[in-house]
C-alpha positions as CSV (number, residue, x, y, z in Angstrom):
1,X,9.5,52.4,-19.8
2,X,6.8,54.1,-17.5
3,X,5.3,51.5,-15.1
4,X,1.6,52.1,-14.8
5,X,1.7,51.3,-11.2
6,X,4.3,54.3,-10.9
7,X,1.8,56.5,-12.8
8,X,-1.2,55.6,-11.0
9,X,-3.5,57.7,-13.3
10,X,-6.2,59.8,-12.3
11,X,-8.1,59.2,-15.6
12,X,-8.8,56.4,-17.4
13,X,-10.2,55.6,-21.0
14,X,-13.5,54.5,-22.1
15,X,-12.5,50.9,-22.5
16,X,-10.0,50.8,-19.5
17,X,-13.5,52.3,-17.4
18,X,-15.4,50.1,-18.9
19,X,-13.2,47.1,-18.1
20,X,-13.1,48.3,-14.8
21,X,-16.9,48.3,-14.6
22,X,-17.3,44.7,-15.7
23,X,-14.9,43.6,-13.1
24,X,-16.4,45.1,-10.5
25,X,-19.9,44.1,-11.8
26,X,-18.4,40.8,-11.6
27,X,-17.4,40.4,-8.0
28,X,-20.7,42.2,-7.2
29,X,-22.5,39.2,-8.3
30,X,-20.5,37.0,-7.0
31,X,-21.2,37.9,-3.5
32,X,-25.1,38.8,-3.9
33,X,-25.8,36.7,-6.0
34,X,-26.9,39.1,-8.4
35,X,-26.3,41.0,-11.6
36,X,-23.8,44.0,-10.8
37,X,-24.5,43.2,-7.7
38,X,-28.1,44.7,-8.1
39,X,-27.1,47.9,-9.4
40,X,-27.1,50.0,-12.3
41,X,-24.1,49.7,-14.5
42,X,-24.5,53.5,-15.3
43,X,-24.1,54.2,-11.5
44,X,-21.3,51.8,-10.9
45,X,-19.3,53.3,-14.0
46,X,-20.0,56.6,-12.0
47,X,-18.7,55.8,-9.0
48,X,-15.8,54.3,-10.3
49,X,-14.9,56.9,-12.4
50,X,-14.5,59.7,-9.4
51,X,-12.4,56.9,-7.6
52,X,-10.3,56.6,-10.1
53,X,-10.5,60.1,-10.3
54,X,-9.5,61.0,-6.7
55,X,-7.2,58.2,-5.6
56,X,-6.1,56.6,-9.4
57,X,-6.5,53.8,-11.1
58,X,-4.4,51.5,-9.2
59,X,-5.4,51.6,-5.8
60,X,-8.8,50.6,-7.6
61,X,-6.9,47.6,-9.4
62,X,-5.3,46.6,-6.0
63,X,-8.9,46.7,-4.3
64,X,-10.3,44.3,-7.2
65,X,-7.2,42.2,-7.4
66,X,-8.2,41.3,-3.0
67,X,-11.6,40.8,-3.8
68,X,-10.6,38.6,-6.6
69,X,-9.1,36.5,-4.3
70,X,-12.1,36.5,-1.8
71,X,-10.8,38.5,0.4
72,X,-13.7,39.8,2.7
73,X,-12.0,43.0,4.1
74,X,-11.6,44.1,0.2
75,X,-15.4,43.2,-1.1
76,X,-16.3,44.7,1.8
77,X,-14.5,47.9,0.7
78,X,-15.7,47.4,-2.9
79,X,-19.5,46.9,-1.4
80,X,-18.4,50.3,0.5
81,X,-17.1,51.9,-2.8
82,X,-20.3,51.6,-4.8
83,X,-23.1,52.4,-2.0
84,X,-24.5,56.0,-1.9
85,X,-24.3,57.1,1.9
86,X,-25.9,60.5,1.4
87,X,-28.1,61.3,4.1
88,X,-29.2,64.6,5.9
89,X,-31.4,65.7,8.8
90,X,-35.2,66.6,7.6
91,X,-34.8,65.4,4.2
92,X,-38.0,64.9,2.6
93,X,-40.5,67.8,4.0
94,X,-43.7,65.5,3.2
95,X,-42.8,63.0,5.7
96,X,-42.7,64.5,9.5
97,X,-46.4,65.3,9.5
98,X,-47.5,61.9,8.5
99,X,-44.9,60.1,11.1
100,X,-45.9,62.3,13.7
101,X,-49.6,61.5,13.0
102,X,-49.1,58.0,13.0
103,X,-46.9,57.8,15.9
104,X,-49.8,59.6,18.0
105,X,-52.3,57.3,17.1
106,X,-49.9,54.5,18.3
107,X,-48.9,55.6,21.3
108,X,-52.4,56.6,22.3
109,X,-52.9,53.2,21.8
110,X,-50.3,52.0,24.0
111,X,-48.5,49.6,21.4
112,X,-44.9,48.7,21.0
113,X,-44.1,50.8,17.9
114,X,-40.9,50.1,15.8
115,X,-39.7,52.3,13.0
116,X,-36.9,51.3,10.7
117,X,-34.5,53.3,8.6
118,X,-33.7,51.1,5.9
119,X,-30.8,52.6,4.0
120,X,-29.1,55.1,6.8
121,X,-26.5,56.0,5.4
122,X,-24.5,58.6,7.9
123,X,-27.5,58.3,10.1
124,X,-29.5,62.0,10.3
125,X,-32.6,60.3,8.8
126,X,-32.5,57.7,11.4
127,X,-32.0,60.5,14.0
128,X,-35.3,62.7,12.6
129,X,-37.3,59.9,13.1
130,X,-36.1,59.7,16.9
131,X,-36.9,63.4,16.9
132,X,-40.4,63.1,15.3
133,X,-41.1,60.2,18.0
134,X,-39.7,61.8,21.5
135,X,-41.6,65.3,20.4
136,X,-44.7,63.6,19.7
137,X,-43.8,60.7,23.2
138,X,-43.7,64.6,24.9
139,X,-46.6,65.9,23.9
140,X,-48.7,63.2,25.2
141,X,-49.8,62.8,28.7
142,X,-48.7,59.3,29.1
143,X,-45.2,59.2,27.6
144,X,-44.8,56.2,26.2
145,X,-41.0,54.6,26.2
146,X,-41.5,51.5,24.3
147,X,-39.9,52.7,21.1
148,X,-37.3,51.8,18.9
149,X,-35.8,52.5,15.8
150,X,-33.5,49.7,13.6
151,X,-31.3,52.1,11.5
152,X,-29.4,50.1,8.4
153,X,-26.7,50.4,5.5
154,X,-24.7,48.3,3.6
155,X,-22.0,50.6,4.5
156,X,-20.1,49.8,7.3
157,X,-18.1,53.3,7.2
158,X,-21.1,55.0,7.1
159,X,-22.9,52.7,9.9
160,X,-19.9,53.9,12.0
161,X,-20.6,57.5,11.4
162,X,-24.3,57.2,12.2
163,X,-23.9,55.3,15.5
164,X,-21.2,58.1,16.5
165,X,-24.0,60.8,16.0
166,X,-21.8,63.9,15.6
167,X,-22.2,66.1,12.7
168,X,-21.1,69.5,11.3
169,X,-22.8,72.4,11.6
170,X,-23.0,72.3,7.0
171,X,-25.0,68.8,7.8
172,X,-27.6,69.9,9.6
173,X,-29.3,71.6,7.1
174,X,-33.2,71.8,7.5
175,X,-33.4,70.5,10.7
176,X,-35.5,72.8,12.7
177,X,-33.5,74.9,15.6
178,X,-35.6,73.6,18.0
179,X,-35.3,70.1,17.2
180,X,-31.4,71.2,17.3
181,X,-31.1,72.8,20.6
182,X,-33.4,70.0,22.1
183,X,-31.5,67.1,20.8
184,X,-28.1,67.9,19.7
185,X,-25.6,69.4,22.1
186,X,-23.0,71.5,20.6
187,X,-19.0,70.6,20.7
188,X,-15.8,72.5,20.1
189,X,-13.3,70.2,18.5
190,X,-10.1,72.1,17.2
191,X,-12.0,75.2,17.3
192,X,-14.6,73.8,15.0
193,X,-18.2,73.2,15.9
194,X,-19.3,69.7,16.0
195,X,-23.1,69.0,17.0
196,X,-23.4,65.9,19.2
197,X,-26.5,63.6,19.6
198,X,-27.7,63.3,23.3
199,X,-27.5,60.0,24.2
200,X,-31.2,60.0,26.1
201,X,-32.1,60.1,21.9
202,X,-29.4,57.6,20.8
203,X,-30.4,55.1,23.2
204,X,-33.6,54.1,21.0
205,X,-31.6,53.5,18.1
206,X,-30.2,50.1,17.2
207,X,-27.5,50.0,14.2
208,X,-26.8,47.2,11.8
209,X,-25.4,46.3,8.4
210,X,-28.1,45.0,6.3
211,X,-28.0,44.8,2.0
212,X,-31.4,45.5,0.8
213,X,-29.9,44.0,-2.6
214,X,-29.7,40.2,-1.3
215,X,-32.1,38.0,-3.0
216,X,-33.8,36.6,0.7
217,X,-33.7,39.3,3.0
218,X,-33.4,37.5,6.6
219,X,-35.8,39.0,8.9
220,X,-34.9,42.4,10.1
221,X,-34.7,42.5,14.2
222,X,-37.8,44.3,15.0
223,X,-40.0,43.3,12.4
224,X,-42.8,43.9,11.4
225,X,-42.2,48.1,11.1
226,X,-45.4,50.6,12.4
227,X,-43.3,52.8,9.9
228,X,-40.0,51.8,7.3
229,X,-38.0,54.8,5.8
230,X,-36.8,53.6,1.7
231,X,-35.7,57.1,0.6
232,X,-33.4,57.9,-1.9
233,X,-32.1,54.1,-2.6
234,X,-34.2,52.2,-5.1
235,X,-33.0,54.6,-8.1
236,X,-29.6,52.9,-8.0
237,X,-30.9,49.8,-8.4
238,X,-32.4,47.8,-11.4
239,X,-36.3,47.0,-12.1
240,X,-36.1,43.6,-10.8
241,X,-34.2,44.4,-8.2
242,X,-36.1,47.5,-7.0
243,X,-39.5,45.5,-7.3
244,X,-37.8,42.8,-4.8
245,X,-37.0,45.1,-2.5
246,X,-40.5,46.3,-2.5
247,X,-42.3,43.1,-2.2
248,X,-39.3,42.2,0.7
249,X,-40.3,45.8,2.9
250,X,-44.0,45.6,2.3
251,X,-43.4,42.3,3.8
252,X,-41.9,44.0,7.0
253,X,-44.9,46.2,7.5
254,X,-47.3,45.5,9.7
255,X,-50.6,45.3,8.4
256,X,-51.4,49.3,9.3
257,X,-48.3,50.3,8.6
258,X,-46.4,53.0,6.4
259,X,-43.8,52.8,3.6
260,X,-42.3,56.4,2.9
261,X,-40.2,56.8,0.0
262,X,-38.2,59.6,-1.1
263,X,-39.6,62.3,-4.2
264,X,-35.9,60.7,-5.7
265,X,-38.1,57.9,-6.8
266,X,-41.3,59.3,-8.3
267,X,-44.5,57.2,-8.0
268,X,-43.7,53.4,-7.4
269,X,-45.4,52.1,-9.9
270,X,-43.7,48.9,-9.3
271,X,-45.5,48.6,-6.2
272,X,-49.0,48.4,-7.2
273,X,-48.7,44.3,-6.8
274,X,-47.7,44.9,-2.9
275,X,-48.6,48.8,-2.1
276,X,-50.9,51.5,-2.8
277,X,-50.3,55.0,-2.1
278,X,-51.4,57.4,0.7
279,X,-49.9,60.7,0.6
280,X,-47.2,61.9,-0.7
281,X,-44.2,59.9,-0.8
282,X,-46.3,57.3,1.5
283,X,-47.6,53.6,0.9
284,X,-49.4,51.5,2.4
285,X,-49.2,47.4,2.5
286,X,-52.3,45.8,0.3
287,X,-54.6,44.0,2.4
288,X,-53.9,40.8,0.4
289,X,-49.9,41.2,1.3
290,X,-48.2,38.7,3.3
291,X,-46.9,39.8,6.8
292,X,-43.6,38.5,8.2
């Protein structure tokens, strides 16, 4: 007799997927508090499926069997497993003008301005903001220096990547050459090409794990935002869940400031009740909202 641990197959059947969806659904609530943990069970049954898929279906089964017993290294892991950490430099096209436009006016101003990336990932978004602010700090005649950017993830892998800050050459993808030659410094690491972010641009970011999915978001450090970055996260997440998150960041704004989605997301109509729009991709906090 074949034990399965032995096999450790690299498929699994509908109801053995399904199975391992529910358990994993399970332990998600358990430690948020929340259904699935806040996501979608399509998504989750996704994700587990190209685990399963690339490392079998018993590494998986060890992972849930940890977390079963509470073990915070393994739901760590399985929080981990299930997050998207996409991210890449000068994602959404839309959004660059308008934070460049209202950084100026802010700095002109002279105000403390805080921007925060709210779902990092690997960190270039986080990274194209800092661009956006020194080039528009530069073009000024009084360059201001109090500004900082709070760059998140629930993925502490990812979170370790970002506050690295080097990249391959395939991850830079739209960002402009001379944002790249002004901010990135280029490395040779077993004869590959690694890009490096200078540490004059680093130093204005502050990294932290932070799950937009918990039901009473603590108060981010830096709060309220001039500006919060909520691209490309709220589609894995359900309605209730997604209009929490909303009410929670429109919260975080200050009273002038900007929400700035992704076009992953469409039009947020779930919003309406906390935001209204203002360009594309852009939202702005309803005079009625509460600040934090």
């Amino acid at each position: 007799m074949i034990v399965e641990d032995v096999r450790n197959l690299k498929t699994a059947s509908p109801d053995e997927l399904g199975q391992l969806v529910a358990h994993t659904a399970q332990l998600l609530e358990r430690s948020v508090g929340l259904a699935a943990g806040g996501a979608k069970l399509s998504f989750l049954a996704r994700r587990l499926e190209a685990e399963v898929g690339t490392r079998g279906v018993t590494p998986l089964r060890e992972l849930l069997r940890r977390a079963d017993l509470g073990e915070h290294k393994a739901l760590l892991a399985l929080r981990n497993l299930v997050t998207v950490n996409y991210s890449s430099f000068w994602r959404e096209s839309a959004h660059w003008a308008i934070l460049a436009e209202h950084l100026r006016l802010k700095f002109l101003a002279g105000k403390p301005v805080r921007l925060w990336s709210a779902a990092c990932a690997s960190g270039e978004e986080a990274y194209s903001m800092a661009m956006v602010a020194s080039d528009v700090a530069q073009m000024l005649e009084t360059l201001p220096t109090d500004w900082r950017i709070l760059a998140s993830d629930i993925d502490t892998d990812a979170l370790a990547d970002a506050a690295a800050g080097r990249y391959t050459a395939a991850a830079l993808g739209k960002l402009p050459e001379l944002q790249r030659t002004r901010y990135l410094t280029a490395l040779r690491d077993n004869g590959r090409t690694q890009w490096q972010v200078n540490a004059a641009l680093g130093a204005h970011l502050d990294f932290i794990r932070f799950d937009l999915a918990q039901p009473n978001w603590p108060v981010p450090p830096g709060a309220p935002f001039d500006v919060i970055f909520l691209s490309n996260v709220l589609i894995y997440f359900d309605k209730p869940v997604q209009a929490r998150i909303l009410e929670n960041a429109a919260n975080c704004l200050r009273s002038d400031g900007i929400l700035l989605t992704s076009r992953s997301e469409g039009q947020l109509s779930l919003a309406t009740e906390w935001l209204k729009p203002c360009g594309d991709c852009a939202y702005i906090p309803l005079a009625t909202q509460r600040r934090t």
